[in-house]
ZAFIMAR-410727 format. One record per atom (N, C-alpha, C): residue in one letter; x, y, z. Coordinates in steps of 0.05 Angstrom, whole numbers, plus 32768, in hexadecimal, padded with zeros to 4 digits. Example, Ala and Ser with C-alpha at 12.3 -4.5 7.8 and 13.67 -1.06 7.14 Angstrom:
<pts>
A81087F8E809C A80F67FA6809C A81087FBE809C S81017FD3808E S81117FEB808F S81028001809D 
</pts>
This chain:
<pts>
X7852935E7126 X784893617141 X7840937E7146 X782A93847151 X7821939E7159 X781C939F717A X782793BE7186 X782193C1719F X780893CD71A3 X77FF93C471C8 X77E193C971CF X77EF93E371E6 X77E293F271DB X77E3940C71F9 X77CE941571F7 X77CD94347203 X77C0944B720C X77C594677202 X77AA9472720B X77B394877204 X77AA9499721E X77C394A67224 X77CE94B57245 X77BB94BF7252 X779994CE723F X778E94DC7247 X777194D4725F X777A94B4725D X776A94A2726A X777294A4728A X779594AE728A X779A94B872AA X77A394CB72A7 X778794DC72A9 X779394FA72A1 X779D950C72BF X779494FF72D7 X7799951072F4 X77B3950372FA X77BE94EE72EE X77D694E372F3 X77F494E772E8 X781594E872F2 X782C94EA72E2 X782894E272D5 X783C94F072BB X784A94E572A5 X785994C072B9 X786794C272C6 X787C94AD72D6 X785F949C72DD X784B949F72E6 X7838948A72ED X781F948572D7 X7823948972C3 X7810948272A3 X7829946D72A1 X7842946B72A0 X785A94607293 X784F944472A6 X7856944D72C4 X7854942F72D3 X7839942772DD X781E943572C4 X7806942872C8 X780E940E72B5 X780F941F7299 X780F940C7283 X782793FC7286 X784693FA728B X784C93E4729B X784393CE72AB X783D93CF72C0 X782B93CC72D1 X781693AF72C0 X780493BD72B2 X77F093B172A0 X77F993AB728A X780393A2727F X781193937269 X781093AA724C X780D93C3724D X780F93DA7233 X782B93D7722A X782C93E6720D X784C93DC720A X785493FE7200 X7835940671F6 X783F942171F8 X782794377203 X7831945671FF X7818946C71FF X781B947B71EF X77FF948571ED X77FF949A71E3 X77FD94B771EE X780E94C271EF X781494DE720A X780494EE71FE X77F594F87215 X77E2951D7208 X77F79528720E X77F4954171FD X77FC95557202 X77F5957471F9 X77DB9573720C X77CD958A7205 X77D895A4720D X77D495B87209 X77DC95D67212 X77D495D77233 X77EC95E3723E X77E795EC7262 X77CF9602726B X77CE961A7253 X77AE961D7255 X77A0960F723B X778996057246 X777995F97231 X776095FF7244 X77479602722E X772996087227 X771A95F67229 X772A95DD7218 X771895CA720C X770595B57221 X76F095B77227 X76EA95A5723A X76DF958F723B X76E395877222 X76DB95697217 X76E895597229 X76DA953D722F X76EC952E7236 X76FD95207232 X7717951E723F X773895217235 X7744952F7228 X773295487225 X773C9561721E X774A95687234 X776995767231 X777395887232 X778A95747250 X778A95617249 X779F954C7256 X77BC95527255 X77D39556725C X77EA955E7258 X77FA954C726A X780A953A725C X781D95277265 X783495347260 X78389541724D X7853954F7245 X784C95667237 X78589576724D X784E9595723F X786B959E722D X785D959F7212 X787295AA7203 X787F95C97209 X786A95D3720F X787995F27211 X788E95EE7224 X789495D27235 X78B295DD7245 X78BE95C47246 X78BD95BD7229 X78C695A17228 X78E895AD7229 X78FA95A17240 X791B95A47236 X7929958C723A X794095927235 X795695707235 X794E95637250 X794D956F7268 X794A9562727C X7934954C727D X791395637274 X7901954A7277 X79019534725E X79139540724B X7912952A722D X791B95157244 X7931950E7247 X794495027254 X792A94EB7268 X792894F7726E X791294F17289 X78FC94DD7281 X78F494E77266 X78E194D77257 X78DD94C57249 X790494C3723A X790C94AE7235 X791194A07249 X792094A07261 X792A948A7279 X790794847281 X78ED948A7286 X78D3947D7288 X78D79461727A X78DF94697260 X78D494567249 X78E19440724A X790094467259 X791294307259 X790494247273 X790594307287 X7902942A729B X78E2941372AB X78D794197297 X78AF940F7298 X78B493FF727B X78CB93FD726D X78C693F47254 X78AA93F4723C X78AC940C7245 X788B94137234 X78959429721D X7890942C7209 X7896943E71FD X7879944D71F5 X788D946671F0 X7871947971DF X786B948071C1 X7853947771BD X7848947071A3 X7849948C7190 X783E94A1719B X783794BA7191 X783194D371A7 X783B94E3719C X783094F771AD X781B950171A2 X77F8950671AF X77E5951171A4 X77DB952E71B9 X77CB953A719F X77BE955071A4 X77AD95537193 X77929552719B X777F9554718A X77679572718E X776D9587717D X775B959D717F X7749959B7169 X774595B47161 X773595A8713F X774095D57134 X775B95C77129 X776995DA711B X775F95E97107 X774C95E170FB X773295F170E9 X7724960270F2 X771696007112 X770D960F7118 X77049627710F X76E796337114 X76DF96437100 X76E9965F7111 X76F4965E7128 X76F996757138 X771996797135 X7729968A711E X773D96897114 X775B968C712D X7755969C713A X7765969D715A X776A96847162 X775196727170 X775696577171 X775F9645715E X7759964B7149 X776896387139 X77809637712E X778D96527132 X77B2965C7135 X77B99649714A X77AA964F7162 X77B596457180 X77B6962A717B X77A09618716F X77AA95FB716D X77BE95F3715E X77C89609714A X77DC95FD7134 X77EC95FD713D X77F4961B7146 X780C96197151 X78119600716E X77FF95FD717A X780295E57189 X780E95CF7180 X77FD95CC7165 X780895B3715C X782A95AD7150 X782A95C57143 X784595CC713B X785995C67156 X785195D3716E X786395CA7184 X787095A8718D X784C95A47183 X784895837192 X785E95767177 X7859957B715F X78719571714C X789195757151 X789095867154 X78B39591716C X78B6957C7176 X789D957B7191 X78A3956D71AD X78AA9549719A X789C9544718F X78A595267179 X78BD95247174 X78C9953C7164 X78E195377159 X78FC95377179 X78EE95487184 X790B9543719D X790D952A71B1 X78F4952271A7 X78EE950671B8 X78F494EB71A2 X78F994EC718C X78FF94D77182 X78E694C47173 X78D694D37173 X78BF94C8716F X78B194D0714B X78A694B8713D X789F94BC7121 X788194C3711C X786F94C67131 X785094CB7132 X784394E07145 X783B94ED7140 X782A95087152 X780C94FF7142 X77FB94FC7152 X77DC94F77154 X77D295127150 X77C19518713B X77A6952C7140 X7795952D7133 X7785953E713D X775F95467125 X777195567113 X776B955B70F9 X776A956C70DF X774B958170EC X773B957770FB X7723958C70FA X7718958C70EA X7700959D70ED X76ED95AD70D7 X76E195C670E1 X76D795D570D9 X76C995EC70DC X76AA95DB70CD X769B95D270E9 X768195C870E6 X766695E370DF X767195FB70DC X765E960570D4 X7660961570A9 X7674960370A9 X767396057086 X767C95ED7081 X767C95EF7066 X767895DC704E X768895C47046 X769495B17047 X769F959E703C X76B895AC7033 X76AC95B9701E X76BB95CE700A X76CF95D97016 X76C695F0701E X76DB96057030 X76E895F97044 X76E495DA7053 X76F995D07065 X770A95C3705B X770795C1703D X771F95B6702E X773995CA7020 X771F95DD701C X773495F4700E X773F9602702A X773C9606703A X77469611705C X775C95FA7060 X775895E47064 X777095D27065 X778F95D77059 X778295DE7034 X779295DB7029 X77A295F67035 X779C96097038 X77A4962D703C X77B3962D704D X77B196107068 X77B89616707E X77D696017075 X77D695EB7074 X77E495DB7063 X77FC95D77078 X77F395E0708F X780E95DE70AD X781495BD70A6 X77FA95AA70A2 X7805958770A1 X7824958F7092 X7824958E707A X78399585706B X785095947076 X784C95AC7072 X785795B77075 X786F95B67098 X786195BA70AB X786995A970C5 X787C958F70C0 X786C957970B5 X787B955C70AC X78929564709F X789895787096 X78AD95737079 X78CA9580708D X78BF958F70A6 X78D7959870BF X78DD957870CB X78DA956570C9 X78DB954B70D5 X78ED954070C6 X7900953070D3 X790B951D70C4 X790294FC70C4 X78FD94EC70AC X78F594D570B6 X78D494D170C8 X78C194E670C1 X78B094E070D0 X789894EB70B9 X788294E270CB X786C94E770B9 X784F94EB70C8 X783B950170B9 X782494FB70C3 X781294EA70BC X780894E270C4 X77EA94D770C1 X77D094DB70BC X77C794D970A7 X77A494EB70A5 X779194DD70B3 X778D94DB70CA X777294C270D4 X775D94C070BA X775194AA70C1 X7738949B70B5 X772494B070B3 X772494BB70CB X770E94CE70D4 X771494EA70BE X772594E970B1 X772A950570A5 X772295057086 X771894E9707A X771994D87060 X76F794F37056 X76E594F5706D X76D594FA7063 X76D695147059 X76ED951E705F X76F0953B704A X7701953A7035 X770C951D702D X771995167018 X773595257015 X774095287029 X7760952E7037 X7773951B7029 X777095087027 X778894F6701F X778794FA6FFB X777395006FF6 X776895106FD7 X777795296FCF X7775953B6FE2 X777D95516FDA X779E954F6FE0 X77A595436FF9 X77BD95437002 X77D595316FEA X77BC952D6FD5 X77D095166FC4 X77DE94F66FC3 X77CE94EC6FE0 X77DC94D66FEA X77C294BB6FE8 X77DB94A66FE8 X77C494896FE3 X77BE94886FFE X77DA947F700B X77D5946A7028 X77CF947C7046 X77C7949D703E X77C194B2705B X77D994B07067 X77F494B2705E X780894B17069 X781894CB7055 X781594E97062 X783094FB7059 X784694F27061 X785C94EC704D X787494E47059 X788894F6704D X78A694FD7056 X78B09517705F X78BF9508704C 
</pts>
């Protein structure tokens, strides 16, 4: 059996407590929480959404976010953040890692086995060099292997730089 939800960034002017008792509400069984940075740039749309801001994630609101889940009986699928960590502007592309590194934290204190994101590219070079940059940066594994029991995921979307190739793996699944 597989569950049908969302993903949070669809009510992005709305609580964390009222995404829970939309998708309640409408028959979701789970979400997928943004959790973009409190300043953010990005102006894409559903860029820069924040359901749960990690930088002040503490026991109180963990607490808080589990009783939602009991409470709306919806659970949460993944926490996502999607920048593009390649970025050819090296500043920004610290700032998303370390983001992401947070958003992996914010997973593990929440109980949770999946954090959503882009791998990126730096669209103004080569195939080449966004594989060898990958490898240099190598936060995926490396991040996963601070987890217990959990794992990332390489999206589909990441195949065309042959990631699951270099990363060593059949099924796009690093597992810790």
């Amino acid at each position: 059996m597989f569950s049908i939800g969302f993903v949070s960034a669809i009510l992005a002017e709305h609580t964390l407590e009222h995404v829970f008792q939309y998708a309640s509400q409408n028959g979701f069984s789970c979400i997928e929480i943004m959790c973009w940075p409190s300043v953010n740039q990005d102006t894409r749309r559903y860029a820069g959404v924040c359901h749960i801001d990690v930088d002040s994630l503490d026991a109180d609101t963990i607490a808080k976010i589990k009783n939602y889940q009991i409470k709306y009986k919806v659970t949460i699928s993944a926490l996502g953040y999607y920048p593009n960590p390649l970025d050819g502007d090296s500043a920004k592309s610290m700032f998303y890692i370390d983001h992401i590194i947070k958003v992996i934290s914010a997973c593990r204190a929440l109980d949770l086995p999946v954090m959503n994101t882009f791998v990126g590219r730096d669209h103004t070079r080569s195939v080449e060099y966004n594989i060898d940059r990958f490898k240099e940066i190598d936060c995926w594994r490396v991040q996963c292997a601070r987890l217990h029991h959990h794992f990332l995921e390489i999206s589909r979307s990441s195949e065309f730089l042959g990631l699951p190739r270099v990363l060593g793996i059949e099924d796009n699944k690093v597992r810790t």
